[in-house]
VMD Tcl script that draws the C-alpha trace (Angstrom):
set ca {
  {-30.70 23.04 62.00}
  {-32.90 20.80 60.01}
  {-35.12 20.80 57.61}
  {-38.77 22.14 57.69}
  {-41.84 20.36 56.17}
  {-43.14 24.15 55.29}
  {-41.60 26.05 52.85}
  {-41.70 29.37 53.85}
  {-39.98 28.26 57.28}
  {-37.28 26.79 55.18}
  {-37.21 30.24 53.24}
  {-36.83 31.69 55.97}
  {-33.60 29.72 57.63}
  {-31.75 29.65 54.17}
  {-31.97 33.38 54.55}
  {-30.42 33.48 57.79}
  {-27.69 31.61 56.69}
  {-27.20 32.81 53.42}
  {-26.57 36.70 52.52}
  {-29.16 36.54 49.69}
  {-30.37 39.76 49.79}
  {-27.01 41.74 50.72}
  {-24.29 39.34 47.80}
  {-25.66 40.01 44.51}
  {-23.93 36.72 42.87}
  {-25.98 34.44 45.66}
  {-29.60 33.67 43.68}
  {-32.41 32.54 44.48}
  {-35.63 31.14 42.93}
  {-39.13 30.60 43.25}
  {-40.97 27.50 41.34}
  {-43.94 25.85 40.84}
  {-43.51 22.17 39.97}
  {-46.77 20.57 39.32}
  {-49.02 22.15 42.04}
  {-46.08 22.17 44.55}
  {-44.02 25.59 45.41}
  {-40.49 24.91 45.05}
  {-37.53 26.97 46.40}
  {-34.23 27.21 44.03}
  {-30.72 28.43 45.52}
  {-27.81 28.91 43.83}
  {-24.31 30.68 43.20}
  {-24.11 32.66 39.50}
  {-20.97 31.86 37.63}
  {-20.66 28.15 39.22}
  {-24.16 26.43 38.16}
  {-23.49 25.11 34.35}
  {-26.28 27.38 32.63}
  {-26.87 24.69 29.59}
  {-27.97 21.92 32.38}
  {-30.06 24.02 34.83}
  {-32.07 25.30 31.57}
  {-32.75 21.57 30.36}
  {-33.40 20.44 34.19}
  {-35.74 23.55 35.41}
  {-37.94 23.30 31.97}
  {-37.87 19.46 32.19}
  {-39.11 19.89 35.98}
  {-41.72 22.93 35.13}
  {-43.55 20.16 32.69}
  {-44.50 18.19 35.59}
  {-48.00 17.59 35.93}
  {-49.47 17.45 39.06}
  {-50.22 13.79 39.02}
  {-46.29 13.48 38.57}
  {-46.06 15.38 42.14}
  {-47.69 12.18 44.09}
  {-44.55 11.20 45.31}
  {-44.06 9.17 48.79}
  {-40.81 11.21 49.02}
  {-38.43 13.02 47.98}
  {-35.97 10.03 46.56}
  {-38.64 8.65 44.82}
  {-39.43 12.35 43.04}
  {-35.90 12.40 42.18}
  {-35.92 8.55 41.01}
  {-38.46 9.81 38.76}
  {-37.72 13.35 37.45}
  {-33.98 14.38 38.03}
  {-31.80 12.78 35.59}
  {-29.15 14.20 36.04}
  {-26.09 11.96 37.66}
  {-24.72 14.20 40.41}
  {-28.16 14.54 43.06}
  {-28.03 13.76 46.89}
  {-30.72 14.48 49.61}
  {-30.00 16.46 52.66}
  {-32.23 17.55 55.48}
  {-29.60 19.55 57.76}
  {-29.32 23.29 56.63}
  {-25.68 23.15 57.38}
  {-25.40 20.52 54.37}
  {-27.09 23.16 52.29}
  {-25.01 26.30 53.06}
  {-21.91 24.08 52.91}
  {-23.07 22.95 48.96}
  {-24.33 26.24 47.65}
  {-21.08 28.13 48.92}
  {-18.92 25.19 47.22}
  {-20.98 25.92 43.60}
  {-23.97 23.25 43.91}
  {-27.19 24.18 43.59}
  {-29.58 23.69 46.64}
  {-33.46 22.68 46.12}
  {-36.24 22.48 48.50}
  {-39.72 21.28 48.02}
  {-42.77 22.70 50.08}
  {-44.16 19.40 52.49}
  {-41.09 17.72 52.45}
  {-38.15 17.54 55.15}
  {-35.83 16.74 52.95}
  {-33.96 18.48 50.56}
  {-31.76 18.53 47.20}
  {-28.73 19.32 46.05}
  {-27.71 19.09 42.29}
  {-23.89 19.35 42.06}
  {-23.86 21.19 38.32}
  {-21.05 23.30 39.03}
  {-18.29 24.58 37.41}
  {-15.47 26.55 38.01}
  {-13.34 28.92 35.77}
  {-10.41 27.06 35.18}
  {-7.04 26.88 32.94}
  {-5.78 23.97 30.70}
  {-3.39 21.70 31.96}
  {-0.04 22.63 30.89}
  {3.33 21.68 31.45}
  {4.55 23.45 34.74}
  {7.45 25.49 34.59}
  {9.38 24.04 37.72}
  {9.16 20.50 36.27}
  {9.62 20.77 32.66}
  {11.42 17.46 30.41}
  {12.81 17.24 26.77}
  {10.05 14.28 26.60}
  {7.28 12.84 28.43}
  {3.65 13.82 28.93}
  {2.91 17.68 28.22}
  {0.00 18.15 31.24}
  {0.19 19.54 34.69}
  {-1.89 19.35 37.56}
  {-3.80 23.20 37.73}
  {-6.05 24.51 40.02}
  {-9.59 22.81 40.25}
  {-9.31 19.73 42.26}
  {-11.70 17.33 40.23}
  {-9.26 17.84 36.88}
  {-6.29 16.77 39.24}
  {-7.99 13.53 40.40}
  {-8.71 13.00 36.32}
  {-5.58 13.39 35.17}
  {-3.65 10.86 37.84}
  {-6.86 8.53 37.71}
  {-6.05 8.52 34.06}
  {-2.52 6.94 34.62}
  {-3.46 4.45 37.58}
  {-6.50 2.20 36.30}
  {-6.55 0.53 39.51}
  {-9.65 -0.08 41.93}
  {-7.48 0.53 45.05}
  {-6.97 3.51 43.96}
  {-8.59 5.83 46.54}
  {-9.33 9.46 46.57}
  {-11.02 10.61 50.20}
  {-12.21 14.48 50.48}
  {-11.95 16.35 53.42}
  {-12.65 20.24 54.10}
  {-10.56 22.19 56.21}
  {-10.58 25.55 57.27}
  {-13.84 27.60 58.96}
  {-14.18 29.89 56.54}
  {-12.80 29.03 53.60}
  {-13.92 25.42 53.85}
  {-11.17 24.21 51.35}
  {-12.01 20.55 49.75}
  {-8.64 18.51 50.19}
  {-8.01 15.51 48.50}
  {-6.23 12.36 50.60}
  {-5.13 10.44 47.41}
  {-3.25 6.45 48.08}
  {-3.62 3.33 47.01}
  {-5.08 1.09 49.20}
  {-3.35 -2.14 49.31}
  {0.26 -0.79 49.29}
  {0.24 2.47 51.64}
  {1.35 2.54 55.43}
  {-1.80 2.12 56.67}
  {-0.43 3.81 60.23}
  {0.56 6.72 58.05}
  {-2.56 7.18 56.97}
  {-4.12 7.34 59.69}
  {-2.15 9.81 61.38}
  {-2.51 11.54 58.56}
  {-6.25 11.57 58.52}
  {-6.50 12.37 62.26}
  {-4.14 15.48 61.78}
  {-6.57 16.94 59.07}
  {-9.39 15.94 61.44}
  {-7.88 18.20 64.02}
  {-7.15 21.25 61.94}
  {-8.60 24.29 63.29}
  {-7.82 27.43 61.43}
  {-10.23 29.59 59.91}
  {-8.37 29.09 56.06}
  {-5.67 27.89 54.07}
  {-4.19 30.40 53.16}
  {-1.69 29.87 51.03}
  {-2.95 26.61 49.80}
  {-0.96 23.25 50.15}
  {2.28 25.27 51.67}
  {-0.11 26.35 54.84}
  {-1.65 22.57 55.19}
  {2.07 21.26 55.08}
  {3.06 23.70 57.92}
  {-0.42 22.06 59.79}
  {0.73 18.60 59.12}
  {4.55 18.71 59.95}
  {5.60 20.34 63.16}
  {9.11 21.07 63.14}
  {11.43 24.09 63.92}
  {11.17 27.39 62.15}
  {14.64 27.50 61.96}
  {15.15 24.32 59.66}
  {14.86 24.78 56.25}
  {14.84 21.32 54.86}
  {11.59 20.71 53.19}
  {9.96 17.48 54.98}
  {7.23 16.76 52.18}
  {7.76 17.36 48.00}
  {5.05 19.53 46.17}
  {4.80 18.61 42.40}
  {2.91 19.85 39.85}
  {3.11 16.49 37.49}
  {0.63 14.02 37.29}
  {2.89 11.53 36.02}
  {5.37 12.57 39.21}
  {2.39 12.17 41.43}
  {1.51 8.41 40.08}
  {4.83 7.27 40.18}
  {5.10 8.12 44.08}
  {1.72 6.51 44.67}
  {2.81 3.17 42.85}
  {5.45 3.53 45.66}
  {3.07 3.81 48.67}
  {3.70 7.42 49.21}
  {0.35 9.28 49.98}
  {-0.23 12.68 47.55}
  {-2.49 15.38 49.46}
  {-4.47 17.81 46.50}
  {-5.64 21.09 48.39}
  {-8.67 22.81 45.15}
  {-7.24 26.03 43.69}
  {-3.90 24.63 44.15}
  {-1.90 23.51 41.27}
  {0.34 21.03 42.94}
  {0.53 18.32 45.25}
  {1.97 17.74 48.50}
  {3.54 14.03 48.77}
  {4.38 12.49 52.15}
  {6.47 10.47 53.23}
  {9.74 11.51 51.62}
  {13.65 11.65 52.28}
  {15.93 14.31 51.09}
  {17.24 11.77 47.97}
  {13.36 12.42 46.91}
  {14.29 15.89 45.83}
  {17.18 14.93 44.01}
  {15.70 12.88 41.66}
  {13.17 14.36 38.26}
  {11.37 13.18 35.43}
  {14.03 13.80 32.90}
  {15.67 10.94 34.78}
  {12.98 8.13 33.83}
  {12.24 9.92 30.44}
  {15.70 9.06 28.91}
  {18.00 5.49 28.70}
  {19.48 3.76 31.87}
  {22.88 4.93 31.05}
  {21.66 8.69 29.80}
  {19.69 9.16 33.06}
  {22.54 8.13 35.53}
  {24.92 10.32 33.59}
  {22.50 12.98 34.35}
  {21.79 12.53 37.57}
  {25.71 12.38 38.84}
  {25.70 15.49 36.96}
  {22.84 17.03 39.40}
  {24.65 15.57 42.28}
  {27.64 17.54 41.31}
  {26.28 21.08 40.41}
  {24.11 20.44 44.14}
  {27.22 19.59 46.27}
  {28.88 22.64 44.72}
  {26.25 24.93 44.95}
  {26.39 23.83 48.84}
  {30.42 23.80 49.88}
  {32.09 25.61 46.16}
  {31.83 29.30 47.31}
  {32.86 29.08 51.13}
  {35.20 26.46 50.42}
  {37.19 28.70 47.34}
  {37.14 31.61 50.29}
  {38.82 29.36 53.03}
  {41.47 28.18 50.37}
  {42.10 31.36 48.89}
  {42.34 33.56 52.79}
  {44.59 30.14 54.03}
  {47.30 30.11 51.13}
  {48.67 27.02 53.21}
  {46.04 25.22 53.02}
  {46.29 24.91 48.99}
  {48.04 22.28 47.13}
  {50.64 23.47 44.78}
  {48.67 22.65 41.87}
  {46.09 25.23 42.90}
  {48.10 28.37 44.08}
  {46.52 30.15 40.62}
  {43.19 30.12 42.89}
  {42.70 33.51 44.50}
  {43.17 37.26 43.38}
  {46.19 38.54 42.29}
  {46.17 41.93 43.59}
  {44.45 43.75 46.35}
  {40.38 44.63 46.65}
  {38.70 47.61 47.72}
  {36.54 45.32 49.31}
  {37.68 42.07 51.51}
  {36.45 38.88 49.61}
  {33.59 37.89 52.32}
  {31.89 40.82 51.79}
  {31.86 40.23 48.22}
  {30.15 37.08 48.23}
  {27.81 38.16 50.91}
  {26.94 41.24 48.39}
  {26.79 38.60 45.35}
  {24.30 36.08 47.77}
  {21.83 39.29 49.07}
  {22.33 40.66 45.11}
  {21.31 37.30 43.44}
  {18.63 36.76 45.53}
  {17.06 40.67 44.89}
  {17.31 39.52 40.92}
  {15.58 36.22 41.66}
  {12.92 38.21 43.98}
  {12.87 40.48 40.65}
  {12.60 38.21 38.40}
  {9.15 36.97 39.24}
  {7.78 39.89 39.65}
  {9.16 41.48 35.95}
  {6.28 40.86 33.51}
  {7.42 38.32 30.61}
  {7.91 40.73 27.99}
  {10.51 42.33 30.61}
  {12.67 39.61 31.85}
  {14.73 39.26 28.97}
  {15.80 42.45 29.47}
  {15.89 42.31 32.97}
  {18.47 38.79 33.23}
  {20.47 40.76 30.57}
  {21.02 43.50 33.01}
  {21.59 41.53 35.90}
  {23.53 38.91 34.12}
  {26.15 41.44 32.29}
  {25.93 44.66 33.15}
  {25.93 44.83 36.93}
  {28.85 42.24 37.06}
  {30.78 44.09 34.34}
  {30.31 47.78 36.13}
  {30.78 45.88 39.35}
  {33.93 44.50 38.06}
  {34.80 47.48 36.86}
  {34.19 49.97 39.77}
  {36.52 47.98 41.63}
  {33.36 46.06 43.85}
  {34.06 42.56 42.83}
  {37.01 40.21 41.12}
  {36.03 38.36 37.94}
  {36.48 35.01 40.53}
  {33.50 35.93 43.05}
  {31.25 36.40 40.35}
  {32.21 32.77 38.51}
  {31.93 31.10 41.40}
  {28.49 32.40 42.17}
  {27.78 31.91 38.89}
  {28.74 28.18 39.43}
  {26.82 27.60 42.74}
  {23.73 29.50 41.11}
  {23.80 26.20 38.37}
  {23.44 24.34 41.01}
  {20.69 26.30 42.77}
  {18.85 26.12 39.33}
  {19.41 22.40 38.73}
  {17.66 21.18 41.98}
  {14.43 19.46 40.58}
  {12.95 20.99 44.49}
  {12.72 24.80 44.58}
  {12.14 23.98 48.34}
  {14.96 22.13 48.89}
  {17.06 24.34 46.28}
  {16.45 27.06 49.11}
  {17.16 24.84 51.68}
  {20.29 24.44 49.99}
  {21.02 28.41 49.79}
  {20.43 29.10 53.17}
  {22.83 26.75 54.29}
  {25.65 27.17 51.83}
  {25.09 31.14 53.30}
  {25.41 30.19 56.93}
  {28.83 28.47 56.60}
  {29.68 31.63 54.41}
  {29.18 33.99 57.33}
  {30.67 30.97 59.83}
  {34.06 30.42 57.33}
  {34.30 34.56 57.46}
  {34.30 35.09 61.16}
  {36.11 31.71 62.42}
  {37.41 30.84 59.56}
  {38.64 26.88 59.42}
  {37.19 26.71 62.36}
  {33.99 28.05 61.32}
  {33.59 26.76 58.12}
  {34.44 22.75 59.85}
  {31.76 23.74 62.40}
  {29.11 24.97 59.58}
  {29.54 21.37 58.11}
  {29.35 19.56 61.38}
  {26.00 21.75 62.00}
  {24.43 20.74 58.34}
  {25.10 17.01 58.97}
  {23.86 17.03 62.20}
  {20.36 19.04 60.82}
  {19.72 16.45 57.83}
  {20.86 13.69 59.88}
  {18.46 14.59 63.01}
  {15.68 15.44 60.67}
  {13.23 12.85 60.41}
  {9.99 12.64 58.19}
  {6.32 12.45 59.10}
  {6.57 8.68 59.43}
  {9.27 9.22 62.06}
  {11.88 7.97 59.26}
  {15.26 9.27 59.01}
  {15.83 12.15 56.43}
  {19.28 11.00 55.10}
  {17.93 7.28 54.10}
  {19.04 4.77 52.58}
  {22.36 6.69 53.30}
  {21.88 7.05 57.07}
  {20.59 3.94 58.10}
  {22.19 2.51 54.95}
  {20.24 0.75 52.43}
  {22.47 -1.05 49.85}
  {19.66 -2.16 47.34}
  {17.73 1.54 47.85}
  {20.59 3.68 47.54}
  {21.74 1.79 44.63}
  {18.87 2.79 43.01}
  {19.68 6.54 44.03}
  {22.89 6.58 42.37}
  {22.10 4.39 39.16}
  {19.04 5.34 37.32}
  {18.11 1.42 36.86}
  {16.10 -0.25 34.42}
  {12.19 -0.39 35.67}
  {11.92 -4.04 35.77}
  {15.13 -4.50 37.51}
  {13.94 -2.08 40.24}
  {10.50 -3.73 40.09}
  {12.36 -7.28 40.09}
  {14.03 -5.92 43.27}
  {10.96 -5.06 44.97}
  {8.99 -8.08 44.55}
  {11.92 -9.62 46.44}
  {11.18 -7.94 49.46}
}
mol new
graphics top color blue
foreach p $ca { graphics top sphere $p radius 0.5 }
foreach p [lrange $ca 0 end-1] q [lrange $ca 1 end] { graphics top cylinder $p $q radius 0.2 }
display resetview
């Protein structure tokens, strides 16, 4: 609907479309600027106070020779100083502004209006995320209002081709997204997709943020776990993967991004990496390798040794218990699996000044009584102990899950067919990372599978940066 010359008309239709009278926190105003009626509209608690006060008594000085204006660009030429104004003259512009925290202004005789964007929103300091945390290395995190994110990586990349395209998705909600690449380096075709995909959306909201626009972006089984795009929370993560040609997607009120493409090496690798020497960050990142291959294979693996004594070489026949269980061995580490993951579940939902206390009874008293009663054997519970490292030390909490869910389905396959089962679960996991392929159609498992020597030499060395850079100016 557009714009009316009269005011009360436009009145009127911004009352139709707004619930004025029945939301208290949706205000309106009446003005006089000059000898022309004006027609304020505006959300309380997202129009900065301090700048409407200066603008509305700046505008109320008018005289009414200042109101002999030709139109409405030239009256804000003139009068609004302020840096963030644009026109509109469709009321859909209008509702879409006020509801996102601008403030909408209409004139009486003109068909166009104005929108001031003075908005702010409540919003937290940017601290160093949990999930992503380093011994050294920048301090800030990416939080919740979408403008600070943009800030904080435009901060790091000073570059022109830098490009940050907003997009709103979702009927209802009308959630601002963020496309964020840079321009003369990304996969242009990837991009594209990209932007049609978001085009397409039709939902009424994003729910649950960045996780719900991931599940609208990348189609792919229900069934596989394997994360096909990385969420961080860093600024300095997020840079690095643009200087790489990866495109970051920021959803507002969501404290992370959502990076495309990626391969399953991508979650492998962390800050702490880059943040220490060459030699100190390979060392540490054969070290992840480890702890993530046995939190994978260590637990089912121990189980088929220890029920196939044959199968053991003589310098491990101390693996296994010594003397009978009340409870077969299988069932113990299913117990341990469903029992780690109720603490974890726990966990997060035990207040701070609680979860001390909390990991001290999980951590020691259930195992010892457990031990105790006759449950468990000391060996179930160091072994998940083990594989639980290795769940922590997963820079992905996505792909650390991933991770979980299959080291529990060639559990259950290595206790009902036993060798059998357990060669089967690994055929089955290989098969589901190697079939697996990105959003730009590329292979999950590369530069292993199609193998890369120069790119998956600089997955298993942490390289200097101007070798790596040296490497790609090559290609």
């Amino acid at each position: 609907m557009k714009l009316s010359q009269k005011l009360e008309e436009n009145k009127k239709a911004i009352n139709n479309i707004l619930p004025i009278e029945k939301s208290f926190d949706i205000i309106d105003r009446d003005l006089v600027f000059g000898d022309k009626k004006a027609y304020l509209v505006f959300i309380d608690g997202f129009a900065k106070d301090d700048i409407m006060l200066w603008l509305l008594l700046h505008l109320q000085e008018l005289k009414k020779e200042d109101m002999n204006i030709q139109s409405v660009k030239e009256f804000i030429d003139k009068n609004i100083s302020y840096i963030e104004v644009d026109l509109f003259e469709d009321l859909d512009q209008l509702q879409n502004a006020v509801l996102s925290g601008a403030v909408g202004l209409v004139i009486d005789g003109e068909n166009k209006g104005i929108i001031i964007d003075a908005r702010t929103y409540p919003a937290r300091g940017p601290e160093e995320p949990d999930l992503e945390k380093v011994t050294r290395g920048s301090r800030d995190g990416l939080v919740e209002t979408i403008i600070f994110n943009t800030a904080l990586i435009r901060r790091r990349i000073r570059d022109e081709n830098l490009i940050f395209e907003m997009y709103s998705v979702g009927k209802r909600t009308k959630s601002d997204i963020v496309i964020s690449y840079i321009d003369d380096i990304v996969d242009k075709n990837l991009l594209n997709i990209i932007k049609k995909k978001l085009n397409e959306i039709d939902v009424d909201a994003l729910v649950m943020g960045e996780k719900s626009l991931e599940e609208l972006l990348i189609k792919k089984k229900w069934y596989n776990p394997i994360p096909q795009a990385r969420f961080s929370e860093r600024p300095d993560v997020v840079s690095a993967h643009l200087l790489e040609g990866h495109i970051a997607i920021i959803v507002d009120t969501s404290p992370s991004a959502l990076i495309v493409p990626v391969t399953m090496f991508h979650f492998t690798q962390h800050a702490e990496d880059y943040y220490q020497n060459p030699s100190v960050g390979t060392y540490l990142r054969w070290v992840r390798y480890l702890f993530m291959c046995f939190s994978l294979i260590l637990s089912p693996l121990w189980f088929l040794l220890v029920t196939n004594n044959e199968l053991l070489p003589e310098a491990f026949t101390f693996l296994g218990p010594k003397e009978e269980t009340l409870i077969p061995i299988f069932i113990q580490f299913v117990i341990l699996e469903i029992g780690l993951d109720g603490l974890r579940l726990a966990s997060i939902h035990t207040p701070n000044t609680l979860s001390t206390s909390l990991s001290i009874i999980g951590g020691l008293l259930i195992g010892e009584l457990a031990i105790k009663v006759g449950w468990l054997v000391p060996e179930t519970i160091l072994y998940m102990v083990i594989v639980s490292v290795g769940t922590f030390i997963t820079p992905s909490i996505e792909f650390s899950m991933a991770i979980r869910m299959f080291r529990l389905l060639l559990l259950l396959l290595t206790g009902l067919f036993n060798i059998y089962g357990f060669i089967g679960g690994i055929i089955l996991i290989s098969i589901m990372f190697v079939t697996t392929k990105n959003i730009n159609g590329q292979r999950y498992t590369w530069p292993l599978i199609p193998f890369d020597k120069t790119a998956f030499g600089n997955i298993l060395l942490r390289k200097p940066i101007i070798e790596i850079k040296r490497n790609n100016d090559k290609k």
